[in-house]
PASEBA-1860 file (N, C-alpha, C; in nm, 3 decimals):
! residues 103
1> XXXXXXXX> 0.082/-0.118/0.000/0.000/0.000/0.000/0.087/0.125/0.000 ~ 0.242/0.123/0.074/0.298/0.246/0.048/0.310/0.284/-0.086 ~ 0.341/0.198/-0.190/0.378/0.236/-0.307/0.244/0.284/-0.371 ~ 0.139/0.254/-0.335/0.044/0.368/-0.408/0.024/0.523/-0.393 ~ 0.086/0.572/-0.221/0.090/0.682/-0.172/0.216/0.745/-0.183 ~ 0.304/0.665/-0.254/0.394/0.724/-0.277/0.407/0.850/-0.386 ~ 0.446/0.905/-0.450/0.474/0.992/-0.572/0.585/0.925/-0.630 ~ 0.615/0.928/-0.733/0.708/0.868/-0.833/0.819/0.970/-0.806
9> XXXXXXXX> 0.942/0.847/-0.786/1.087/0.905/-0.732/1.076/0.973/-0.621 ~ 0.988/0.972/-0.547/0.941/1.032/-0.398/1.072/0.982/-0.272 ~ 1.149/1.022/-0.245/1.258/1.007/-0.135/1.141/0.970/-0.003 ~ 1.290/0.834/0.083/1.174/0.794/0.165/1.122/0.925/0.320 ~ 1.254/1.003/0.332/1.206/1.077/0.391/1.110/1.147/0.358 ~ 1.078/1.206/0.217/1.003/1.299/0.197/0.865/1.254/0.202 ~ 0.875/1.129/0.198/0.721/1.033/0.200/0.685/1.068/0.321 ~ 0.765/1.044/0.464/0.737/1.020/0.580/0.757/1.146/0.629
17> XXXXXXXX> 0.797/1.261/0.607/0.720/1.426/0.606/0.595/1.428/0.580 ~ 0.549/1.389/0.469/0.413/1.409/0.369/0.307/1.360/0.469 ~ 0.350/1.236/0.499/0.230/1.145/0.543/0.249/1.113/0.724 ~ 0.301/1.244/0.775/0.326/1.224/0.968/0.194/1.292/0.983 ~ 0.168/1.445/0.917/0.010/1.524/0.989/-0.092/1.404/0.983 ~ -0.104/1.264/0.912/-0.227/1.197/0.895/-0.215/1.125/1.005 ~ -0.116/1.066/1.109/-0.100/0.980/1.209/-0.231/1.014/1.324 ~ -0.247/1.178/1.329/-0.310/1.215/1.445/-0.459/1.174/1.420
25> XXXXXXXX> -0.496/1.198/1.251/-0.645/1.217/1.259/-0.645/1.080/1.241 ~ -0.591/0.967/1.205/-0.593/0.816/1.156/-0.640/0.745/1.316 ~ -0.537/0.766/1.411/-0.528/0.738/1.534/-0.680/0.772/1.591 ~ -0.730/0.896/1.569/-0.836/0.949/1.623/-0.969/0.893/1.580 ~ -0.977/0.865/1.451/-1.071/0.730/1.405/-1.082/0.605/1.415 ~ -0.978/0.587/1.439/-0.941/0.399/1.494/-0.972/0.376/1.646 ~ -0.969/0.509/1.710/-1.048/0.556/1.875/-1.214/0.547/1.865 ~ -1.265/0.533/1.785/-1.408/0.518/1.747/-1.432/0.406/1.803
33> XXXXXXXX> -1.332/0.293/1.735/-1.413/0.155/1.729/-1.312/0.073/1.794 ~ -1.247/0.121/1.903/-1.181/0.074/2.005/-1.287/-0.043/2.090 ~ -1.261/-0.145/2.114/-1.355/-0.241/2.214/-1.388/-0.183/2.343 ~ -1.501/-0.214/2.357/-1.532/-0.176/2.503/-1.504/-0.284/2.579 ~ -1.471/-0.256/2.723/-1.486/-0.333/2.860/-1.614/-0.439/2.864 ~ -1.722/-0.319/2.881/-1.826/-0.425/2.839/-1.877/-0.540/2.772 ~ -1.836/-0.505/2.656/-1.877/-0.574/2.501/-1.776/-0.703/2.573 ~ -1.641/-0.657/2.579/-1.525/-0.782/2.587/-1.622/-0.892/2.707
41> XXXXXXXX> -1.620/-0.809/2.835/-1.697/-0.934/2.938/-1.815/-0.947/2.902 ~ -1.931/-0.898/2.834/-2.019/-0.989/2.781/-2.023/-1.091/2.726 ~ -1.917/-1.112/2.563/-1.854/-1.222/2.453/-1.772/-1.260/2.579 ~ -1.683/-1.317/2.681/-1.685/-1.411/2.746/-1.728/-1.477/2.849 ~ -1.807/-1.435/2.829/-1.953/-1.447/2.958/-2.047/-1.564/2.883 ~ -2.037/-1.526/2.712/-2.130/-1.587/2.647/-2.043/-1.709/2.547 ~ -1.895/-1.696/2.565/-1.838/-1.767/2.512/-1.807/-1.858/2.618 ~ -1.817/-1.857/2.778/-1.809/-1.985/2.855/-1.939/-2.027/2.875
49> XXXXXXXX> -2.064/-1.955/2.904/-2.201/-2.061/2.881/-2.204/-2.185/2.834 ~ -2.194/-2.066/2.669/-2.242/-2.144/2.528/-2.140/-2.294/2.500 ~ -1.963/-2.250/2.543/-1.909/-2.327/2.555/-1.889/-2.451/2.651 ~ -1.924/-2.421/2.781/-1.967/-2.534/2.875/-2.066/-2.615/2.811 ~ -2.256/-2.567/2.794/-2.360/-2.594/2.797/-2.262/-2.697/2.663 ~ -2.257/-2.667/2.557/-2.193/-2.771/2.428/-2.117/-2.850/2.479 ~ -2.037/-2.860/2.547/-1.932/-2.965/2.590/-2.016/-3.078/2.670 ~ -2.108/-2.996/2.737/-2.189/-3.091/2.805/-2.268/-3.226/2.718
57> XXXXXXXX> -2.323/-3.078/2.628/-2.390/-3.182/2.524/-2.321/-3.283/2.388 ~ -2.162/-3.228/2.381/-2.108/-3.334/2.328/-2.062/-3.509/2.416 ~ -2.048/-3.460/2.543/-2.056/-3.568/2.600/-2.155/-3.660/2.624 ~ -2.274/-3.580/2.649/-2.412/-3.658/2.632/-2.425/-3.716/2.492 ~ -2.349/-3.688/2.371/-2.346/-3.713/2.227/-2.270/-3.858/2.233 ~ -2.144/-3.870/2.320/-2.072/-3.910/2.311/-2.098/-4.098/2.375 ~ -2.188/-4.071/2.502/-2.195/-4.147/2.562/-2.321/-4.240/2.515 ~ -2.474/-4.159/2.396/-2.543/-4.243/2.326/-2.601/-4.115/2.214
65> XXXXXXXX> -2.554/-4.157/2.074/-2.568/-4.018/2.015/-2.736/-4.021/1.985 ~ -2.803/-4.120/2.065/-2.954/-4.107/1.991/-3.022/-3.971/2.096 ~ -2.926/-3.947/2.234/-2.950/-3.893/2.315/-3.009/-3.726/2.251 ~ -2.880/-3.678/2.164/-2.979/-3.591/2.099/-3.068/-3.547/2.032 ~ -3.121/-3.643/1.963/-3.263/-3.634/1.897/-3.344/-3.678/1.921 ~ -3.344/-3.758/2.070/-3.464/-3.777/2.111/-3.526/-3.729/2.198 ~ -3.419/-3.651/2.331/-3.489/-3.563/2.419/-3.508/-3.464/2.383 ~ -3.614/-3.433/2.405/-3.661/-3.275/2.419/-3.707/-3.242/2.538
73> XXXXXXXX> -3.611/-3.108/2.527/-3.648/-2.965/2.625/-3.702/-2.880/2.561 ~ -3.859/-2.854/2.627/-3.971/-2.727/2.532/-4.008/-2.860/2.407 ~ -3.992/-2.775/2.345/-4.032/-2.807/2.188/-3.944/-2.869/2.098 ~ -3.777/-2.821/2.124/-3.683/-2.872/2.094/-3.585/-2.976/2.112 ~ -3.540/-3.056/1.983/-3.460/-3.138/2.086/-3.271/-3.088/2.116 ~ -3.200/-3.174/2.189/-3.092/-3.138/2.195/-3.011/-3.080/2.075 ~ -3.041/-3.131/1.970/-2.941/-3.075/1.863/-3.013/-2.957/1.800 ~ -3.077/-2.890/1.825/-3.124/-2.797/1.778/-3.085/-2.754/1.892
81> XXXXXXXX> -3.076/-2.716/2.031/-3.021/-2.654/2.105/-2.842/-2.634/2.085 ~ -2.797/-2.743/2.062/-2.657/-2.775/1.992/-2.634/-2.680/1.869 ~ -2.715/-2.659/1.782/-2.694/-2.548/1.694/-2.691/-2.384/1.728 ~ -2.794/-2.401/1.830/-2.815/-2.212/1.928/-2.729/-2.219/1.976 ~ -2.635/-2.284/2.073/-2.476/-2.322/2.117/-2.380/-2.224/2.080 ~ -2.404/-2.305/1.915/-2.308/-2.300/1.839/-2.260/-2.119/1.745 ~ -2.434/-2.092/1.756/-2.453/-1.916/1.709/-2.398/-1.863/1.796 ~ -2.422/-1.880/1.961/-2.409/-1.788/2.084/-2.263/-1.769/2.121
89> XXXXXXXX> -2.188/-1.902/2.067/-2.031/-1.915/2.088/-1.971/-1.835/2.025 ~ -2.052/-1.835/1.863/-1.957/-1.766/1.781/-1.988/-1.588/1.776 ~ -2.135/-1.573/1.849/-2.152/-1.427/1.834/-2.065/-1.400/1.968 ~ -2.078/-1.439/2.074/-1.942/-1.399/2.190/-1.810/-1.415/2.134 ~ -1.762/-1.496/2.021/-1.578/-1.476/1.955/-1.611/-1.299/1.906 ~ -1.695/-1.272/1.840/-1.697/-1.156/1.785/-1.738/-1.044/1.868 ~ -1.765/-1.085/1.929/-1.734/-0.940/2.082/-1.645/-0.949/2.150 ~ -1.539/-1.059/2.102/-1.416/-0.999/2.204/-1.300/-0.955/2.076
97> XXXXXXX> -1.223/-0.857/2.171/-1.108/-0.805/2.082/-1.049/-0.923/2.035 ~ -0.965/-0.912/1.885/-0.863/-1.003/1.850/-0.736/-0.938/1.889 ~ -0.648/-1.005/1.961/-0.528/-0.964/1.999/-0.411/-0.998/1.893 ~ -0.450/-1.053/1.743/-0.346/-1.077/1.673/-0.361/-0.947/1.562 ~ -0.468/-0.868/1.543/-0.499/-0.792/1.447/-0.402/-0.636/1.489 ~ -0.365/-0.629/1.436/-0.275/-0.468/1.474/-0.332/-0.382/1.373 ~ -0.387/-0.260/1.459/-0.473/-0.126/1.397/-0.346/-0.072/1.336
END
């Protein structure tokens, strides 16, 4: 991507003159969508539930797999709960920060 912002025969200092005033306002937008506290302990609040309650039910899978399609809780049976699990796990990965992504 530097070489598109570059100018042709552009010296590297003169690049990194050109393009230091943008650090402040860049920084100041990437402060927008900083993670919250909140958001983070909610997604692992909902990523150990969702992740217990499944483990549970892979073991109950494990030990007679007819176990999940034949009980039902409510209306549903286990593997259809096994699938809501599986949404709730992955919408709590996406409320927590990724610590490998660098802004």
């Amino acid at each position: 991507a530097k070489w598109i912002f570059r100018e042709f025969n552009e010296l590297p200092h003169v690049f990194e003159k050109r393009i230091d005033p943008s650090y402040e306002a860049t920084d100041a937008y990437m402060q927008l969508f900083a993670p919250s506290s909140l958001m983070n302990s909610l997604g692992r609040i909902l990523v150990f539930l969702s992740g217990s309650l499944g483990a549970v039910c892979v073991a109950l899978a494990a030990v007679n797999d007819a176990i999940l399609l034949h009980v039902k809780l409510g209306n549903w049976n286990l593997l259809w709960y096994v699938g809501v699990l599986g949404v709730v796990y992955s919408a709590g990965q996406g409320m927590m920060p990724n610590n490998t992504v660098i802004p």
